[in-house]
N, C-alpha and C positions, 0 to 999 in steps of 0.2 A: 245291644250296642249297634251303631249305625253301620251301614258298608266302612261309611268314610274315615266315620271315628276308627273302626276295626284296621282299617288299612293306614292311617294317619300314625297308632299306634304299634303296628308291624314293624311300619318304616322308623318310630324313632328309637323300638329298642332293637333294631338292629345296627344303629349306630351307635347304640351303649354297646352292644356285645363285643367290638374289638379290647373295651376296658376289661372288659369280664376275663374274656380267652385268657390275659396275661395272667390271670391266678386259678388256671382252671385246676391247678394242682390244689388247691388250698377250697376252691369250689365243691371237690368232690370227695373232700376228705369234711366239710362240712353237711354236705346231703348225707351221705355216710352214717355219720357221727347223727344226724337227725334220725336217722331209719333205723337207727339202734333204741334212740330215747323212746320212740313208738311203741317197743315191741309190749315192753310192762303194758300198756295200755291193751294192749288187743288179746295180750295173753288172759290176763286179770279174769276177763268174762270167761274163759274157757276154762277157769280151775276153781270159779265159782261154781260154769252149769257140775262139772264133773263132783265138785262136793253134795250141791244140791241134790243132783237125780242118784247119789250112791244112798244118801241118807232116807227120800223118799223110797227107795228101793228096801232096802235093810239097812237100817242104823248100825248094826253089828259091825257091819262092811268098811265102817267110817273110824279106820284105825288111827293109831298115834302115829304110828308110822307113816299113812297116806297123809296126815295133817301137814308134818313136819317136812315131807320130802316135797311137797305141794308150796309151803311157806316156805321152806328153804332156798328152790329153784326160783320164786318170786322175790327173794332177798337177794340173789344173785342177780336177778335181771336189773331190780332198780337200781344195785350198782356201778353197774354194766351201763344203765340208763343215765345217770347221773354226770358220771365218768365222761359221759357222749355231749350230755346238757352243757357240762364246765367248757367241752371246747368248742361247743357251735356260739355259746353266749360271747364267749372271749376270740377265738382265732376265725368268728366267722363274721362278727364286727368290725374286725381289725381290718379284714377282707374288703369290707364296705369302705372303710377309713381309705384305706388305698386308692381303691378307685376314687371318692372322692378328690381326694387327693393328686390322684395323676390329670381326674379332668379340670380340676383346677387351674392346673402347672400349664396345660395346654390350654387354656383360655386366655391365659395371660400373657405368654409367648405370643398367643394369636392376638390380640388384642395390640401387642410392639410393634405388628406388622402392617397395621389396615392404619391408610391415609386422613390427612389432617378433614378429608372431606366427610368422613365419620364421624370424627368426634366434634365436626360442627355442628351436627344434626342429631348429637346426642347426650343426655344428663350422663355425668361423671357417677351421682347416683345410683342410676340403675344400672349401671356395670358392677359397681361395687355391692349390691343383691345378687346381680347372677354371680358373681365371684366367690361369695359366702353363703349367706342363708338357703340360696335356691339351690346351692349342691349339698346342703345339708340332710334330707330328706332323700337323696341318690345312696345313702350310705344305705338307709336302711332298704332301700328297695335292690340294693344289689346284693343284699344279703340275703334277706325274709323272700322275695319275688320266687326263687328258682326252689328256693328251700319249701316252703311253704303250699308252692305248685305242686311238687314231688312226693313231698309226702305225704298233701293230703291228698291227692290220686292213689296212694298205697292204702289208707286209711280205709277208702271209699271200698274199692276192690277188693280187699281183703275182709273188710266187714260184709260186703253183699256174699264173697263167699261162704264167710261163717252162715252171716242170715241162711244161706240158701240150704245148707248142711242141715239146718234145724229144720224150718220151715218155709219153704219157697214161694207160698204165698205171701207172706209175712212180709219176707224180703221186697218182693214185687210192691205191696201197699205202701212199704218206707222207699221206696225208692222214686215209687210214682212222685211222693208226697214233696220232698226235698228239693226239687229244683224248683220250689217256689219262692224258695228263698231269695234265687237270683233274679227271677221274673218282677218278682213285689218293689226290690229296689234300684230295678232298675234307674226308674225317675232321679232318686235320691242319689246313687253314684254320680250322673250326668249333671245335676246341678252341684253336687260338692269339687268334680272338676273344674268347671267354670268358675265358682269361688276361688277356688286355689290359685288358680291363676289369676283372678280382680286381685288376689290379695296380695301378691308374689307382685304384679305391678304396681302397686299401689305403696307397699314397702318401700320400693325405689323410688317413686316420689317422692313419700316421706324422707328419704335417705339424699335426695337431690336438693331439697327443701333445707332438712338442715346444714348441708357444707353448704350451700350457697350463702344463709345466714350467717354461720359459723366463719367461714374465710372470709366474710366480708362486716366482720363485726365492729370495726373501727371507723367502718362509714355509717353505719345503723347508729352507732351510739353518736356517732358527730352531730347526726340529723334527730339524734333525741327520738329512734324511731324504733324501739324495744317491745312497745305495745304493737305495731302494725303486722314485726315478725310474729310476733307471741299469736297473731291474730290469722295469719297467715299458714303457722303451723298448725294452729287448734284445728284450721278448718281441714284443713290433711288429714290429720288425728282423727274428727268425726268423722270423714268420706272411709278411711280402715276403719272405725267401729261397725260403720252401719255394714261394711263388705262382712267382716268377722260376725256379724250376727247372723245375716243369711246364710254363712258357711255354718255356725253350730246348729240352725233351725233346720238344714238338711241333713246333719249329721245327727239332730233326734232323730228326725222321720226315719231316717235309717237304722239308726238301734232298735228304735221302737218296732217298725217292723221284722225287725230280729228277731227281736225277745217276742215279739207273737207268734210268730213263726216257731221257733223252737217249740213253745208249748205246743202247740197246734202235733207236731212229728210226736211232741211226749203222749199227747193223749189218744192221737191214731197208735201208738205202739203199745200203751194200755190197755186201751180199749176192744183193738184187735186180739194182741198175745191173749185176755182174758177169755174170751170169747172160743178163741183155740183151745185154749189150758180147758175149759168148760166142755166142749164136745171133744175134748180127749185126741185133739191134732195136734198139739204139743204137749212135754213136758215142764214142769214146774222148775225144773234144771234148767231147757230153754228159754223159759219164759223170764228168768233172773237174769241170764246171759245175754239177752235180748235188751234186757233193762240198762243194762253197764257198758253193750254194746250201741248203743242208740247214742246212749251220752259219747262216747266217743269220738262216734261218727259227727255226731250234732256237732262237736267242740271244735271237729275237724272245719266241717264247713262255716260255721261259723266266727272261725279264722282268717280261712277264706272268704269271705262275703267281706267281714271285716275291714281286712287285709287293702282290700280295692277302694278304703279308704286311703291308707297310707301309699298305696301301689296310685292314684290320681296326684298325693301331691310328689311323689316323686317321678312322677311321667312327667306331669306339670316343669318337675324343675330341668327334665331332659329338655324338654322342648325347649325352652326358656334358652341351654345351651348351644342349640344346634343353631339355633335364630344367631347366634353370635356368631359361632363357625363357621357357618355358612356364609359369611359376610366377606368378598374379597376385598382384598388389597389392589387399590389401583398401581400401585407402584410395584410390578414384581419383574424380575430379571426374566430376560429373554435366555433360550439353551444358547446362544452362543455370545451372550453379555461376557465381556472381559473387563480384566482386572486393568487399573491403570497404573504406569510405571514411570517414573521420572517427567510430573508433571508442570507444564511451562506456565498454566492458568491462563490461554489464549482463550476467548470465548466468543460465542457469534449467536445473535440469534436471526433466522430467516423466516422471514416472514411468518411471525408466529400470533397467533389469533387464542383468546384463553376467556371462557365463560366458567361462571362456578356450578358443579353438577347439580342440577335440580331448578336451574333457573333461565331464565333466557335473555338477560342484561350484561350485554357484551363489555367486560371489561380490559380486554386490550383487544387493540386490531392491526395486523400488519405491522408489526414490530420487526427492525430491521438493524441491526445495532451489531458491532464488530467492537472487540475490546481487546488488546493486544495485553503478549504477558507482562507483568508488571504494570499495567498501566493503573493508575487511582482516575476514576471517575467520579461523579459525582450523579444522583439523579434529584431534580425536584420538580415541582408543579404542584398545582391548587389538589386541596386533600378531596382522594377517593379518586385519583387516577387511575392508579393502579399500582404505585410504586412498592407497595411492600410484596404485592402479587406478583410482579416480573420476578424481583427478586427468591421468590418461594419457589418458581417454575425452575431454577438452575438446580438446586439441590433434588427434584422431583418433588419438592411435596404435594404437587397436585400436577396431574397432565396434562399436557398441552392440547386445544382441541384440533388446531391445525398448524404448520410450522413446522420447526424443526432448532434443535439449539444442538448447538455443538461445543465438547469442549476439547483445547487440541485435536482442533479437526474429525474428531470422533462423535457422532451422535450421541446425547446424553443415555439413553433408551436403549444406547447398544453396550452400558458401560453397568459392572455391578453396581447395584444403588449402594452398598456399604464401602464399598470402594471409591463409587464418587462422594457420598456425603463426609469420608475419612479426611477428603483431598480441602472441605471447603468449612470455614469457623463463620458464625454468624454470632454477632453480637446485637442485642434486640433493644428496645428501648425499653420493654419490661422486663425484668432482667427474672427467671427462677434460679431460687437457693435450695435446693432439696436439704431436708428435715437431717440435721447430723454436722458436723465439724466444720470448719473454714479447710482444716486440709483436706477434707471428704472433697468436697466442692470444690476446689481446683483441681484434686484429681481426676476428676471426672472429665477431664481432656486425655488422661492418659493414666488407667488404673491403676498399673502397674511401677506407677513412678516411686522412683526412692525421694524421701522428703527433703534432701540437698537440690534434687531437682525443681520440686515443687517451690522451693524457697527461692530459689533462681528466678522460675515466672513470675513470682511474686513481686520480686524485685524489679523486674522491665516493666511489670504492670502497677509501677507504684504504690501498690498495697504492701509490702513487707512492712515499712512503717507503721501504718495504722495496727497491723494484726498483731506483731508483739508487742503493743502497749494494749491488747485485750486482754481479760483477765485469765486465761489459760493457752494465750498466745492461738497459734496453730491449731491446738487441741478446743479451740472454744465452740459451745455450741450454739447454732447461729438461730434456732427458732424456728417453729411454721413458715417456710417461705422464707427462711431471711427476717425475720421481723425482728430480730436485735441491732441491726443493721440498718445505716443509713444508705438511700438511695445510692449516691457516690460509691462507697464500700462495698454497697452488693455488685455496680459497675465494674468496680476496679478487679474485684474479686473472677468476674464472668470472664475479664481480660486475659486472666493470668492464666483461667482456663486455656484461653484460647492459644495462649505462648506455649504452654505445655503441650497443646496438641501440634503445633505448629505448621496450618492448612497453609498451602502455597496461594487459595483463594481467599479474600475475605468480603464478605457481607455485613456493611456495617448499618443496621434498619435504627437510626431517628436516635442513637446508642445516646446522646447528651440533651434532647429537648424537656426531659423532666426534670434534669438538674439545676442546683442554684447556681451561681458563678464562679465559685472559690471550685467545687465539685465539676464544672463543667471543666473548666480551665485544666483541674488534674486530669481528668478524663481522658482530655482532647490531648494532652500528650503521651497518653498512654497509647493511646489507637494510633497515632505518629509514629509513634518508635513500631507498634503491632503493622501498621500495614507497610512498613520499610519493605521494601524489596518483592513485595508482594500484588497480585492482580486483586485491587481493592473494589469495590463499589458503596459509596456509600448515598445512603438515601437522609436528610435532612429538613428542616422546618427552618432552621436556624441557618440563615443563609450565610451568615459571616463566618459557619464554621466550615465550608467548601471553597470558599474563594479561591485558596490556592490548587483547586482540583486541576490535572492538565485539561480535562475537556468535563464537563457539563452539559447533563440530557434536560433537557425539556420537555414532563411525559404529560400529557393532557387524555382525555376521556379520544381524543381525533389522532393521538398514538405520539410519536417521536417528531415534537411542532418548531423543537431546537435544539443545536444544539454546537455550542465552541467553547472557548473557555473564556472568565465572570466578564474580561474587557470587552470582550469579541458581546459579546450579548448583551451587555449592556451600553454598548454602544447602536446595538438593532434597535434600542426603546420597543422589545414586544412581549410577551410574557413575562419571559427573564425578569425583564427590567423591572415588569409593573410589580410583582412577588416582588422583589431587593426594595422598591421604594415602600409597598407598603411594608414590610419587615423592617425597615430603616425608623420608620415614623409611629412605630408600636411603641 
């Protein structure tokens, strides 16, 4: 193994080992319970040399009594052994399970926390690999890894001892001979790593490939375009076969030089032992013992040698998770971020400047904008301003590169992030329905809500109606994303959300440009009654649904180009105006 690799692999499982600590109790009652199942093994050869060299000695010697007390103490050990086998199999997988398990839990926790500027620049797929399959393979390596190291270190040691007791040459020739094992495959380890991981990525493709077909299979089939996916995924399909082929072609070469190897130690220990047995430097006792003690050892190592198959794809799957962990979160509270308390929804932003990370296309500059509480605003201008961007910077979903926004005169930055994003409801013009009930999904403003409550939001958000004329009312399930659901319905639905949680800020992003009229119309007065008394902002395409904003931004690619309210601006004839005319004339 390389410096790099050797140090590359220090460093990741030393960030598995804080999983481990938490069961070191269950850890060591596993090695334990393993150190016990060994001993039949190692005994075995010892009650065969002593049968052996009593019988070559004087047969007389070879009582019923040494038979019995010989096979007796050997029926005690295997089930002694067994007894040991039953709990490394079951409470030392369980052990694995766990860790699995806890680093899962924490993948996913860490995954709630890192910014939308993440998961712009990442398949939903291959999270849901490392989430599953790649920690499935962590089980077994955090079971077999420390087990396996342990005892075949005892294995080793204690056979070179027996060797040595017999025959010290002997010993010396099998020992020379066995670290060839690891030298031969070395190649073959080094390339089944590197597979493991083509294949562990290449899964998440596959896995990115089909939700993105899958959740979008009602436009595939619109465009009559079944064969393009089908064509699409084959070719993923083949890129994992041909990956999976050169993973089993190094995983022969690697048996294969096993199973050479092995023979190779059987026939120097043959060939040698005989040659002793011959000029009378060992016994015929030894030389059986030697026999039964070889395969031991052999079985040992090559467990081990093994092993660093399984121990790659579970290094492989560690890696995979620390690439994740190691991933900050742009958005994290400062130590002396405060909680906010009876908030008025004043908001300012000074001179705030916002490019998206990884790019260098300025999209706002010098943004200068004061919003008093309660006030409804309104923002529009030609698409790819920046409008849904301003809008995302209040809540922090992404940070600001220069500037400063303030709310109730407190820097947003100095404020907890769950404590401002509690304060502020955004309604979106794509609306998500998470997979489960119409009451789940209004809940989701407020967990904890009694369903008198829920049914209250429901009612300010015009939805009460429509939901108990569905076929199990409240209790109905709404589908993948809402897909029982018409556009309107899942709106009105998000509303009531929003009533439940009851933000003193609101965010209203383009909430009715997908809707038809009758649906727009219900909408539009559902967000009327929602942003009553509240410091609104709403962002629009559909200019007749702002008209009665008290003030109107004008946000262009040149920043804040205007802004009063629909008379005031459309009596300038400049932006404003030319958007309302052409909008008028659509």
């Amino acid at each position: 193994m390389k410096s790099g690799d050797f140090k590359k692999n220090k460093r990741l499982l030393l960030r598995f080992l804080p999983y481990m600590k938490k069961y070191k109790g269950m850890l060591a009652a596993d090695i334990l319970c393993a150190s016990l199942s060994t001993v039949c093994d190692l005994v075995l050869p010892l009650f065969v040399r002593k049968i052996t060299d009593t019988a070559v000695t004087d047969i007389s010697l070879l009582t019923w009594k040494m038979i019995l007390t010989i096979c007796g103490a050997y029926l005690v050990l295997c089930a002694v052994g067994c007894a040991a086998d039953y709990y490394t199999n079951v409470r030392g997988h369980l052990m694995g399970t766990k860790i699995e398990n806890d680093m899962r839990n924490d993948m996913f926790a860490h995954l709630q926390e890192l910014s939308f500027s993440y998961y712009d620049n990442t398949k939903i797929g291959q999270l849901m690999s490392r989430l599953t399959s790649d920690l499935l393979d962590i089980t077994e390596v955090a079971h077999h890894f420390p087990e396996n190291l342990f005892i075949t270190s005892i294995r080793i040691i204690v056979s070179f001892i027996i060797f040595s007791t017999m025959n010290i040459w002997l010993a010396v020739i099998i020992f020379a001979v066995t670290p060839l094992m690891f030298i031969a495959t070395k190649k073959s380890r080094t390339k089944m790593k590197e597979t493991f991981k083509e294949t562990r990525h290449q899964v998440g493709e596959l896995n990115a490939q089909a939700e993105d077909s899958l959740l979008g299979v009602r436009v595939v089939k619109s465009f009559a375009n079944e064969e393009v996916e089908k064509k699409k995924f084959l070719a993923g399909s083949a890129e994992y076969l041909n990956i999976k082929q050169n993973s089993h072609r190094f995983m022969g070469r690697f048996f294969r030089t096993v199973t050479l190897l092995d023979g190779l130690v059987y026939i120097v220990v043959v060939g040698t032992g005989a040659v002793f047995m011959m000029t009378g430097k060992t016994t015929p006792g030894d030389f059986s013992a030697s026999l039964l003690l070889i395969s031991t050892m052999i079985n040992s190592i090559r467990t081990l040698v093994s092993f660093s198959e399984q121990y790659n794809r579970g290094i492989t799957g560690i890696e995979r998770f620390t690439e994740v962990m190691d991933e900050l979160s742009e958005a994290t509270d400062s130590p002396d971020a405060c909680e906010l308390t009876d908030v008025k929804g004043k908001l300012e932003f000074r001179d705030v400047c916002f490019t998206y990370p990884g790019t260098e296309k300025i999209i706002l500059k010098h943004i200068n904008i004061k919003i008093d509480s309660g006030e409804n605003i309104a923002i529009v201008g030609p698409s790819g301003g920046g409008k849904t961007t301003l809008c995302n910077l209040i809540p922090r979903f992404y940070p600001v590169n220069s500037g400063e926004i303030l709310l109730d005169d407190v820097n947003i930055n100095d404020i907890k992030l769950k404590s401002l994003r509690s304060n502020i409801g955004v309604v979106q013009q794509d609306v998500y329905m998470f997979s489960g009930t119409v009451r789940d999904n209004i809940a989701y403003g407020k967990p904890d809500a009694a369903i008198e409550e829920i049914m209250e939001a429901a009612k300010k958000a015009g939805a009460h109606e429509f939901i108990t004329e569905l076929p199990n009312g409240y209790d109905t399930y709404v589908g993948e994303r809402g897909v029982k659901l018409s556009g309107g319905q899942k709106q009105r639905i998000s509303i009531a959300r929003l009533f439940l949680k009851n933000p003193p800020i609101l965010i209203l992003d383009e909430a009715t440009s997908s809707l038809d009229n009758e649906s727009e119309r219900l909408v539009q007065e559902s967000l009327e009654k929602l942003a009553h008394g509240r410091t609104t902002i709403t962002i629009a395409h559909r200019l007749t649904t702002i008209r009665n904003a008290k003030r109107i931004l004008v946000l262009t690619k040149e920043g804040i180009v205007e802004q009063g309210n629909h008379e005031e601006l459309m009596a300038k004839g400049g932006v404003y105006s030319d958007l309302y005319t052409l909008y008028a004339t659509i």
